[in-house]
C-alpha positions as CSV (number, residue, x, y, z in Angstrom):
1,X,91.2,100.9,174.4
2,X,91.0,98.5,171.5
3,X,88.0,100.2,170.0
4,X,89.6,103.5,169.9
5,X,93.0,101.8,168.8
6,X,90.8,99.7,165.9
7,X,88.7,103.0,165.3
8,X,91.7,105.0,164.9
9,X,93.3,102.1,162.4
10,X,90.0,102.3,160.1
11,X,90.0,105.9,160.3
12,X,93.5,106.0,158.6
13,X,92.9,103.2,156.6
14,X,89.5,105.3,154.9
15,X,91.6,108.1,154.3
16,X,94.4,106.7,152.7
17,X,92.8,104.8,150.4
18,X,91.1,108.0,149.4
19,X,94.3,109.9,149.4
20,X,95.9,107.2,147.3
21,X,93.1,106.6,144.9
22,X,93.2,107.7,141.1
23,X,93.1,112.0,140.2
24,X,92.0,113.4,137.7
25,X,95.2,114.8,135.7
26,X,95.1,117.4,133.2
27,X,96.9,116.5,129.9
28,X,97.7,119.7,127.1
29,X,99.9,119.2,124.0
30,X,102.8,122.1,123.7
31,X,101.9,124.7,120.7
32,X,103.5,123.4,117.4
33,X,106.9,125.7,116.5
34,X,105.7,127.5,113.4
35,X,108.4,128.4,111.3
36,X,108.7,131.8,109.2
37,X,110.4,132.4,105.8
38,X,112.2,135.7,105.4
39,X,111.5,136.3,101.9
40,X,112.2,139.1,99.6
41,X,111.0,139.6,95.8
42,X,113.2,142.2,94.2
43,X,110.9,141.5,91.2
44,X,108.1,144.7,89.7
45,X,105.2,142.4,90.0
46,X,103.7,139.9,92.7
47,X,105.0,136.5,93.2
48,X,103.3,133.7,94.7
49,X,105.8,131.4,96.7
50,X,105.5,128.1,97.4
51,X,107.0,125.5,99.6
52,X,108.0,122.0,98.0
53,X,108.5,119.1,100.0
54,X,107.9,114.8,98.7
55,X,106.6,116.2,95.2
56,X,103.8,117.9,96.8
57,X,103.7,122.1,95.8
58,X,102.5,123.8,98.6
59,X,101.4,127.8,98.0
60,X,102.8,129.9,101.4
61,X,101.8,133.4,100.0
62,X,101.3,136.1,97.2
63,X,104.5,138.7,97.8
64,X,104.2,142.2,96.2
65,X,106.5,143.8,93.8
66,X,109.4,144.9,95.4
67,X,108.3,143.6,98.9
68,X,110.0,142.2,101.5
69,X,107.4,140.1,104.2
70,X,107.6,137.6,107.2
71,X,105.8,134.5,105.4
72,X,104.9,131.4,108.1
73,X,105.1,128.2,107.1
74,X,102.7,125.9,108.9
75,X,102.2,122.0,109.0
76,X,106.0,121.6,108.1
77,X,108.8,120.3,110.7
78,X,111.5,122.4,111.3
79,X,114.5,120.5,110.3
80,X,112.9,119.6,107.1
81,X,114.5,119.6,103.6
82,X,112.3,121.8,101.3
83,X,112.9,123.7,97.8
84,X,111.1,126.8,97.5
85,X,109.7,128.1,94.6
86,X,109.0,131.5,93.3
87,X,106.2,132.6,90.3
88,X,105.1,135.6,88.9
89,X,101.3,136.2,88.7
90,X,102.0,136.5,85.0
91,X,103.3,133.2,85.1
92,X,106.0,134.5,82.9
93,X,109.0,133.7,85.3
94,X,109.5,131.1,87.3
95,X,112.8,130.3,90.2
96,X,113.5,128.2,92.5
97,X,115.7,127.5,95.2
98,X,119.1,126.7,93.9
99,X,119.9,123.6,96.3
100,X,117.1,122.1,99.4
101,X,117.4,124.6,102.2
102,X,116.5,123.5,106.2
103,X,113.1,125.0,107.5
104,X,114.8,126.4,110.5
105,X,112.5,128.9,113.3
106,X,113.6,132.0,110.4
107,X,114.8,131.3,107.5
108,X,115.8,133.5,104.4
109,X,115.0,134.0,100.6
110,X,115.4,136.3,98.3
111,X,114.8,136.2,94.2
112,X,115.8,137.4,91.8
C-alpha cells in the first residue's frame, strides 16, 4: 500500500512540475493609430503639403488643383503639435497653418 501510495505521490509530483513549468507565450505589438488629414486645396494648380513638427519639414502628399483628398500621416503621435504647410508646384505661393493644430485620428485643412 505504500508503494502505490509513494507511486501515486511521484506520479502527481511529474506532472505538476510539468504543468507548472515555463510556456511558450506569444507576444504581438497593437497596429500604430495612423492618423489622416482632411485637406482641401481650393487652389488651380497642385500643392504639395507638408507636416512640420521640431524644425523638421516633412512632405505628406502632392494635392491636385481644386482637390479635396484623405492624406495619412504616418510616424507622427496623435496628440502632437504640428504646423502644416501648403506649396504650389510653381513654388510661387506658399501658406501655412495659422496657429499649431493637434494630429487628432481626422483632422482638417483647407487653403486658400
Amino acid at each position: 500500500m505504500r508503494r502505490i501510495c509513494a507511486a501515486i505521490g511521484v506520479a502527481v509530483a511529474v506532472m505538476m512540475t510539468g504543468a507548472c513549468g515555463p510556456r511558450q507565450a506569444s507576444v504581438r505589438t497593437a497596429p500604430a493609430v495612423e492618423a489622416t488629414l482632411h485637406f482641401t486645396n481650393n487652389f488651380p494648380q497642385p500643392v504639395n503639403v507638408y507636416i512640420l513638427q521640431n524644425g523638421a519639414e516633412t512632405l505628406v502628399r502632392q494635392v491636385g488643383a481644386n482637390t479635396t483628398e484623405n492624406l495619412p500621416v504616418r510616424g507622427i503621435p496623435l496628440g502632437t503639435q504640428v504646423q502644416l504647410r501648403a506649396v504650389t508646384v510653381d513654388g510661387r505661393s506658399q501658406i501655412d497653418s495659422q496657429n499649431p493644430l493637434t494630429v487628432a485620428s481626422t483632422f482638417t485643412w483647407k487653403v486658400p
